[in-house]
VMD Tcl script that draws the C-alpha trace (Angstrom):
set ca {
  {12.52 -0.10 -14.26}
  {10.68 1.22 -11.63}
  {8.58 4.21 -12.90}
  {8.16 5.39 -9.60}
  {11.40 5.16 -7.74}
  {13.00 5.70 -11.11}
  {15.62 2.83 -10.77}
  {15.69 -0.52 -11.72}
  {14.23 -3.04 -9.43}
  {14.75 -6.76 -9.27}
  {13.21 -8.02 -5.85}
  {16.06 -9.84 -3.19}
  {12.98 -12.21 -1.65}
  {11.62 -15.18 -3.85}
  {7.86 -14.61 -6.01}
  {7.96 -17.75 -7.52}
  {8.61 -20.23 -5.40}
  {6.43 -23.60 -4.37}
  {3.71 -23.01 -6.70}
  {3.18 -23.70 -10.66}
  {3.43 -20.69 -12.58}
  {3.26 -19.80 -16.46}
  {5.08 -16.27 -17.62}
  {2.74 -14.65 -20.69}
  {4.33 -12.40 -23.29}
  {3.41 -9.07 -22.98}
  {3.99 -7.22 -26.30}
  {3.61 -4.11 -25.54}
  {5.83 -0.79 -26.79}
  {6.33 0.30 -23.16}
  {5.69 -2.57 -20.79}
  {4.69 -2.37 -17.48}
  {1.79 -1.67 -14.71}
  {2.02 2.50 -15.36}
  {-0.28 2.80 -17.64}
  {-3.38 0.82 -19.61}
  {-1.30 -0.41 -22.64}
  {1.41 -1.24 -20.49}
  {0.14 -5.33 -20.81}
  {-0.76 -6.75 -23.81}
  {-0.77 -10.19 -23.44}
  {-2.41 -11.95 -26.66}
  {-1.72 -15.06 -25.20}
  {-3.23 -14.70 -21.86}
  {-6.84 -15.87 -22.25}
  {-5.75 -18.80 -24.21}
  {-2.73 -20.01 -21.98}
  {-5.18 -19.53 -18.63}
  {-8.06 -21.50 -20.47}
  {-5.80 -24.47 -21.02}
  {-5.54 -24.83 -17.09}
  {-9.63 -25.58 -17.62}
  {-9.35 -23.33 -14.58}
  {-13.05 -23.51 -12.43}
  {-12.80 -19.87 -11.51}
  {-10.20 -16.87 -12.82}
  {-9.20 -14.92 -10.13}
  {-8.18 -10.85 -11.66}
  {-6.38 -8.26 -9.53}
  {-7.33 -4.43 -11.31}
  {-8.97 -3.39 -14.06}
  {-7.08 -0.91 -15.08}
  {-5.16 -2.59 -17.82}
  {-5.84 -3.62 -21.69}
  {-4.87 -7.38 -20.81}
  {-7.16 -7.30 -18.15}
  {-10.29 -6.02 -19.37}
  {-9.94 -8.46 -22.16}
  {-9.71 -11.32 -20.13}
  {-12.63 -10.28 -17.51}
  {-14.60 -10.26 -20.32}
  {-13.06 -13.35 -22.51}
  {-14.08 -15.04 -19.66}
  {-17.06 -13.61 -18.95}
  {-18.54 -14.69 -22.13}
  {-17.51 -17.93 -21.32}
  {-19.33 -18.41 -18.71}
  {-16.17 -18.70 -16.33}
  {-16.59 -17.50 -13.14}
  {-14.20 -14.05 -11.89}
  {-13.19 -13.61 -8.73}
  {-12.29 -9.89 -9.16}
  {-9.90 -8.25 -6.41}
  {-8.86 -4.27 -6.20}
  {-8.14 -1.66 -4.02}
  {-9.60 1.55 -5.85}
  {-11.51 3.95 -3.48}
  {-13.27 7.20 -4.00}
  {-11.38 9.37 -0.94}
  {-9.87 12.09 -3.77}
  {-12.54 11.32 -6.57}
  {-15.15 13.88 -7.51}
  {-18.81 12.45 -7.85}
  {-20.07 14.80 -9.72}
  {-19.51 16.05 -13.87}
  {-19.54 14.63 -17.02}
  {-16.36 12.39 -16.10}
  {-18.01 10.89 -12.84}
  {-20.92 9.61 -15.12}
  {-18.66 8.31 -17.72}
  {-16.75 6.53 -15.56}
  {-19.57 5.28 -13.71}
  {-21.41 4.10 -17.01}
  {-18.31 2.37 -18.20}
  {-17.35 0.46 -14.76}
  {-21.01 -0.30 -14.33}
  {-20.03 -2.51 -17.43}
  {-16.80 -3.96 -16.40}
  {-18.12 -4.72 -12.89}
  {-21.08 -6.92 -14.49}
  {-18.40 -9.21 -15.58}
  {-17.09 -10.39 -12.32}
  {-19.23 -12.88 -10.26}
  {-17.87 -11.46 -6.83}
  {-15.46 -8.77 -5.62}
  {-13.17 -8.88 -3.21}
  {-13.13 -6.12 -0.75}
  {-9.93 -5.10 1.07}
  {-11.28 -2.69 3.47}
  {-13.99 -0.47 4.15}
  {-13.20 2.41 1.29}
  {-13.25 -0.40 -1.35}
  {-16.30 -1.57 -0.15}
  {-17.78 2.39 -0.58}
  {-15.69 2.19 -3.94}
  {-17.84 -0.86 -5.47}
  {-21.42 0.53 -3.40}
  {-21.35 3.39 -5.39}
  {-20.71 1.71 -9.03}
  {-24.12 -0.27 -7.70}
  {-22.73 -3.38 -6.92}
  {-24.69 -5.59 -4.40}
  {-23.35 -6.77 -1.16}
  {-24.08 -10.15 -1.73}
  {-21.36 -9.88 -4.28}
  {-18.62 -8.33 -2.53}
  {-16.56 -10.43 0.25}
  {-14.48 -9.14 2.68}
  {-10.58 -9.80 2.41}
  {-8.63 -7.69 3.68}
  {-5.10 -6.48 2.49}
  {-1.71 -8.40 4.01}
  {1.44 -8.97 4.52}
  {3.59 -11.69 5.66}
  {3.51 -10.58 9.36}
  {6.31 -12.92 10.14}
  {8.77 -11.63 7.66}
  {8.77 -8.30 9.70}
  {8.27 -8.75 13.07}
  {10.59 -11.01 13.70}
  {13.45 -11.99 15.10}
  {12.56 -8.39 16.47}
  {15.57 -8.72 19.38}
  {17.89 -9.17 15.92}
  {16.31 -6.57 14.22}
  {16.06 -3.92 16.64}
  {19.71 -4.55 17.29}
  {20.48 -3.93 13.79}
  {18.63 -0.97 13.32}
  {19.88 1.09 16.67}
  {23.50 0.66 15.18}
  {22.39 2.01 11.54}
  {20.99 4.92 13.37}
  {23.99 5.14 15.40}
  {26.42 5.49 12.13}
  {23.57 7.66 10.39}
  {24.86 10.29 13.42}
  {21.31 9.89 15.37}
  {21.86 9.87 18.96}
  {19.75 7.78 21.60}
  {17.74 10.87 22.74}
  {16.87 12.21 19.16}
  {12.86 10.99 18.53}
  {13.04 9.65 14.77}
  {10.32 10.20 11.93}
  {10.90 7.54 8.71}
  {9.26 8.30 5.28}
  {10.11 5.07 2.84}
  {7.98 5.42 -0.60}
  {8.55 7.32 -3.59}
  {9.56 10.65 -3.53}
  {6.44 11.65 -5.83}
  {4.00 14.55 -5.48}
  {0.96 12.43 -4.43}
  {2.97 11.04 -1.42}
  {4.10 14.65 0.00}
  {7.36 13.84 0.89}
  {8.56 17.55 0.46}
  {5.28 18.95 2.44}
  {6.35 16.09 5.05}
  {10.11 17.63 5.41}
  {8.72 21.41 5.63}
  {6.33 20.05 8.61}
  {9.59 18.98 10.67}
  {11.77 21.71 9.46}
  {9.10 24.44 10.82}
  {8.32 22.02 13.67}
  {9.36 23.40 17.17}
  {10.72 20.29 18.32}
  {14.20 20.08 18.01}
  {14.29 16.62 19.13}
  {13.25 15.72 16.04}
  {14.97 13.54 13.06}
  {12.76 12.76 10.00}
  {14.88 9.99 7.98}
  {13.81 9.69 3.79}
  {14.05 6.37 2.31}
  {13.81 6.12 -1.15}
  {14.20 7.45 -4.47}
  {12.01 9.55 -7.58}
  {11.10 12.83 -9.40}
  {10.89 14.57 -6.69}
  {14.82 13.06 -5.53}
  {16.80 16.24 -6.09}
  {14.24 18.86 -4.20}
  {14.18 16.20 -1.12}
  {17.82 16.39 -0.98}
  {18.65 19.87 -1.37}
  {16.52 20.21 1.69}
  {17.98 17.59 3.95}
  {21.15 18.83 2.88}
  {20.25 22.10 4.06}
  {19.78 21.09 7.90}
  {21.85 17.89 7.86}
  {20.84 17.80 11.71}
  {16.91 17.27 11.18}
  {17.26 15.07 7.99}
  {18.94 11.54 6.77}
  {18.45 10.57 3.15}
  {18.67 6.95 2.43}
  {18.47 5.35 -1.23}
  {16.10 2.71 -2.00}
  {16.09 -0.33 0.13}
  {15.28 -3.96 -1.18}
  {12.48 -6.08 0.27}
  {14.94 -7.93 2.75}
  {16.13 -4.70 4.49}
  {12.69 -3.15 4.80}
  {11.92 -4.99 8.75}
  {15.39 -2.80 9.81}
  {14.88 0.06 8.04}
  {11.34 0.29 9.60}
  {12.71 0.20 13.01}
  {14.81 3.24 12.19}
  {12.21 5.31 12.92}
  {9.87 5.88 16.24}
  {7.28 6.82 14.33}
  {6.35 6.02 10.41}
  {4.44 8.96 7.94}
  {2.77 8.38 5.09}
  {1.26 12.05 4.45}
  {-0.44 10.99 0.94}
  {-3.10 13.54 -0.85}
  {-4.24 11.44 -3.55}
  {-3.74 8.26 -5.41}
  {-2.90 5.89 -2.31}
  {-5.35 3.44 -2.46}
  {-3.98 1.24 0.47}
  {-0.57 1.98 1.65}
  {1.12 -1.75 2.15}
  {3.95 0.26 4.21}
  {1.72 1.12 6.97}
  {1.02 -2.40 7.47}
  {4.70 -3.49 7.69}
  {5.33 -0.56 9.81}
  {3.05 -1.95 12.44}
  {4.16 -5.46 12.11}
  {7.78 -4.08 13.26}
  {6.27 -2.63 16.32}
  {6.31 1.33 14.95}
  {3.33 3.26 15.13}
  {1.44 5.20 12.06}
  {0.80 8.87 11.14}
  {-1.10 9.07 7.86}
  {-3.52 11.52 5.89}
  {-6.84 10.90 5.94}
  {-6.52 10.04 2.18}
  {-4.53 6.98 2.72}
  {-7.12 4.00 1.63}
  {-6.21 1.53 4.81}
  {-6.45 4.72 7.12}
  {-10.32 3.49 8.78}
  {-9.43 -0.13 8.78}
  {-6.03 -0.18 10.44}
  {-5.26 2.81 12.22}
  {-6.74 3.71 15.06}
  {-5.75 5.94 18.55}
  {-4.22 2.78 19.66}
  {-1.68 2.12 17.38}
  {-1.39 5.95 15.65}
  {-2.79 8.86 14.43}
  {-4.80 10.12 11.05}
  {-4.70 13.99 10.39}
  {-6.41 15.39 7.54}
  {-4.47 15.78 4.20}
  {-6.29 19.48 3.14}
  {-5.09 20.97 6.02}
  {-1.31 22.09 5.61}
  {-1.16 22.66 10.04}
  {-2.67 19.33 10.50}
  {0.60 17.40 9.94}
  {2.24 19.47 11.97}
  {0.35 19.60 14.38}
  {-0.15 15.87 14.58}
  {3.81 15.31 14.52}
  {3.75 18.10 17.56}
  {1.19 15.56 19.30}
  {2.04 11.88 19.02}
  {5.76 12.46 19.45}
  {5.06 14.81 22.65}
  {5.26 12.08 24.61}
  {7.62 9.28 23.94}
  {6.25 6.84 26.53}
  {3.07 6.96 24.66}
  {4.72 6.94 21.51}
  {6.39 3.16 22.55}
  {3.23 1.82 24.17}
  {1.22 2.76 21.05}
  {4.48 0.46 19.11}
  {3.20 -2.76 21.59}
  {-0.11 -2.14 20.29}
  {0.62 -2.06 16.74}
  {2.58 -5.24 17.32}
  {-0.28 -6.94 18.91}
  {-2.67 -5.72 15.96}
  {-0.71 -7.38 12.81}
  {-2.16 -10.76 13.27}
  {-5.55 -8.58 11.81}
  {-3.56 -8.31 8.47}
  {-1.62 -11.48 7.68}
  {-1.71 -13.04 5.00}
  {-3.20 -16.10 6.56}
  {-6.31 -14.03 7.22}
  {-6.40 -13.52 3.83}
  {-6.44 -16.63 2.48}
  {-9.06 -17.72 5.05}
  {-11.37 -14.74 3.98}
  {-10.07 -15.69 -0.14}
  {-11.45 -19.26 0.44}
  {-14.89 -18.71 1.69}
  {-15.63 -16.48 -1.39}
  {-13.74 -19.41 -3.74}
  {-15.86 -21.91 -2.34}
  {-19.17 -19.54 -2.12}
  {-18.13 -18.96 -6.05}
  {-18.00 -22.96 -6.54}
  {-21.02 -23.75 -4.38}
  {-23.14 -21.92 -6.63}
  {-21.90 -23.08 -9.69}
  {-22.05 -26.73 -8.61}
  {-25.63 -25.74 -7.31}
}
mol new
graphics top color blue
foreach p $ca { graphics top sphere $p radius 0.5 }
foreach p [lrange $ca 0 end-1] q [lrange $ca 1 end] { graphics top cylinder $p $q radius 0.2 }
display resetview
């Protein structure tokens, strides 16, 4: 189950395959990622240990399982490679709950031996808990660029007949949302925007599914001209249903530490309008490929939408740029930027 989209989710694309895996037991009352307790894994230290692994890579800290292990393995004397995407764009710095949390991370974040940075607010993120820049690598967050830009003449074919039997003529300049429908994301502040929006040219088209499901669709049902609703699409539909729209919008206030669906927007060729709170927003989007408004101001969106989509010329040259810029965010870049910390990490422990 999905907490988020609030259905159940089995993936259509393969996560296992061509690489030795072990699953570990998670015991917990109410499994899963949404909260701390959601993994407890007794087994976990124990069952990674008996790989004799030279360095334990962890992705988050915000889980029971994997504080334990960071610091199982700590104690050890095992080396972490310690990856997240936290920022402090919607955090306060100040009060008793800043200096708690600052106290406390200052004592998970000794247990690591380097971080991995995905983009310049993580990098603020793990400056401000006091951790050194000769511990934190860069590596930035990805995708498998291929997997959505291409074949783009197959996919862009698809996609112009969906919008053709979702009633959305050739002239019409199309908006897509595709997340959660969830109060952090704004996809309700997002639909008033176009509603009030002078344009008339306009289509905004929801994709997806959550609490906030029933308020989204009594408002596209009330101007069935300006608004499609679509139900949650699986992985292997997401390169068409990006190309649905001229223009993706992720309007986030809080809580989105990266945004993945930006970059698989721009692998398809669509340009990006996101808040200013979206954690890839300085790393990814720039004038060339999209826009970034700021989230505390309600006008900005609309304002924004009023701009980029004034000029639909624009609008596809700034989709040729995004294009061009995925390479900056494939996976392979990853991996090259993973390695050189791996082997900086084994270097020195060799050494």
């Amino acid at each position: 189950m999905d907490h988020g989209f609030k259905v159940p989710v089995a993936w259509d694309i393969p996560l296992t395959e061509d690489y030795d895996f072990e699953l570990v037991s998670n015991v917990a009352k109410d499994p899963g990622t949404h909260h701390f307790f959601g993994l407890q894994n007794p087994c976990l230290v124990e069952q990674v240990a008996a790989w004799k692994p030279d360095v334990v890579h962890i992705t988050g800290w915000a889980w029971l399982s994997h504080l334990r292990a960071m610091r199982a393995f700590y104690r050890r004397g095992t080396p972490i490679v310690f990856r997240g995407d936290s920022h402090l764009l919607n955090q306060i710095q100040s009060g008793p709950s800043w200096w708690l949390k600052r106290l406390v991370l200052r004592q998970v974040f000794s247990w690591p031996t380097v971080f991995l940075a995905v983009g310049e607010a993580n990098c603020a993120y793990y400056e401000a808990f006091g951790i050194g820049s000769d511990r934190v690598y860069r590596c930035p967050h990805s995708i498998d660029v291929a997997r959505f830009a291409e074949p783009a003449v197959v996919l862009e074919r698809q996609a112009a007949q969906w919008r053709l039997k979702l009633g959305i003529a050739p002239d019409r300049c199309v908006l897509l949302y595709a997340g959660k429908f969830e109060p952090k994301k704004r996809p309700v502040e997002l639909m008033q925007a176009v509603r009030t929006s002078p344009n008339r040219h306009l289509v905004l088209v929801m994709v997806g599914g959550g609490e906030l499901g029933e308020e989204v669709k009594s408002i596209a049902n009330s101007d069935p001209d300006r608004f499609r609703l679509l139900p949650f699409q699986n992985q292997s539909r997401m390169p068409v249903v990006y190309r649905l729209g001229d223009l993706f919008v992720l309007p986030s206030a809080f809580g989105e530490t990266w945004g993945l669906a930006v970059n698989e927007a721009l692998a398809c060729g669509r340009p990006v309008l996101v808040s200013d709170r979206v954690g890839c927003a300085p790393d990814i989007v720039n004038d060339a490929v999209g826009k970034v408004f700021s989230w505390s101001d309600v006008s900005s969106l609309t304002r924004a939408i009023t701009t980029i989509t004034g000029d639909r010329y624009k609008l596809l040259q700034m989709g040729q740029a995004a294009a061009r810029s995925a390479s900056s965010f494939d996976v392979a870049r990853t991996e090259v930027c993973f390695m050189d910390a791996l082997n900086a990490v084994c270097g020195e422990r060799r050494a």
